[in-house]
N, C-alpha and C positions, 0 to 999 in steps of 0.2 A: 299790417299788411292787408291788401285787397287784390283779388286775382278777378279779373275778368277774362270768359273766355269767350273765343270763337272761331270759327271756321274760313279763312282767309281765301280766296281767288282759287287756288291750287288745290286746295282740297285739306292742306294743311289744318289742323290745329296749333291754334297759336294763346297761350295763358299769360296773359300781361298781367303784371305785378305792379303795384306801387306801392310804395312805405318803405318798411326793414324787411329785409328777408334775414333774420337772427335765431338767436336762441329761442324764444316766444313765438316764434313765427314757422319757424324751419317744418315741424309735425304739419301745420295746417295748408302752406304748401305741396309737401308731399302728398299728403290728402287730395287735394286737389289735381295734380299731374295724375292718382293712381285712376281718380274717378274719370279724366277725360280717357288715361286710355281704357279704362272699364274692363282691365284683365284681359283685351285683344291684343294680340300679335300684330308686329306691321303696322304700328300708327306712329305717325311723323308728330312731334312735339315741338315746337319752337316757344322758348319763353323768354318773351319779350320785357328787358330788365330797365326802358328807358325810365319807367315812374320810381325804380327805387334809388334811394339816399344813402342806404348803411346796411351793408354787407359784413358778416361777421365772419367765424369760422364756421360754426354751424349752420349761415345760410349756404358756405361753400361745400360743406359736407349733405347738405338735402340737394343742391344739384348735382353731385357726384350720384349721391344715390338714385337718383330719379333718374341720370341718363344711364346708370349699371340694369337698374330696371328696365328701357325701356330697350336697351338693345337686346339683353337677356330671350326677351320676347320677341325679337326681329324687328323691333320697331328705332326710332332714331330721338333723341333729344339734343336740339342746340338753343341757344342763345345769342342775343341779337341785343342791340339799343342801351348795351350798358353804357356810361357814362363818367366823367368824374372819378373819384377815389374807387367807386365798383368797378369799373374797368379797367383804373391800375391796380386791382388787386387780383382779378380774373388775370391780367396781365401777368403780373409776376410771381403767382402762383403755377402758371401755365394752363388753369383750367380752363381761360377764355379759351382755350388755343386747341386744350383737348373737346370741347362743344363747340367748336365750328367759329368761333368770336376770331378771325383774322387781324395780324398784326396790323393792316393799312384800315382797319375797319373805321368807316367812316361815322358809324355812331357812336364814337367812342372819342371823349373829349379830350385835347389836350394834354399829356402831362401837366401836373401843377407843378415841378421841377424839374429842372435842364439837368444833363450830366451834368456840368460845373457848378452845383447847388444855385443856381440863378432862379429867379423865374422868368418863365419863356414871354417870348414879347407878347403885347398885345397886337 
């Protein structure tokens, strides 16, 4: 995993991720979410998921934790640009939905399967 941060138009903090966000990864992430908000209250988070591949349960447990933390503090954490099997799994876990990731959300690819076990057209 590799996080990049920065400070977006709004004032936001936004830490872009690419790789896995897993079990080997999950600590160094939270690391990171704790350091941008540096133990302030009131700081908006957005972690931008479009560079990662493989989303585990532990990556899904370090963003539980990181947005219980940052509300904790008055501040907000969502998620944004997932993709692919990260996104139906944000998806049918519900956590996309509990960090702000919207059912029509347009950064979010495709199902790879129709209800009727098909795949969906191209």
């Amino acid at each position: 995993m590799r996080a990049f941060v920065y400070e977006d138009a709004s004032g936001r903090h936004v830490v872009k991720i690419s790789g896995a966000l897993e079990v080997t990864t999950a600590e160094a992430f939270l690391a990171t979410v704790e350091a941008v908000r540096g133990g302030s209250g009131g700081i908006a988070v957005q972690v931008d998921l479009s560079g990662v591949d493989f989303l585990d349960s532990s990556g899904i447990r370090a963003l539980l934790r990181a947005h219980r933390a940052a509300v904790a503090s008055g501040g907000s954490l969502t998620v944004s640009g997932a993709r692919g099997l990260v996104a139906e799994v944000l998806r049918i876990t519900a956590v996309g939905e509990l960090l702000g990731m919207s059912a029509g959300d347009p950064s979010g690819d495709r199902p790879s399967v129709r209800d009727d076990g098909e795949p969906p057209p191209e």
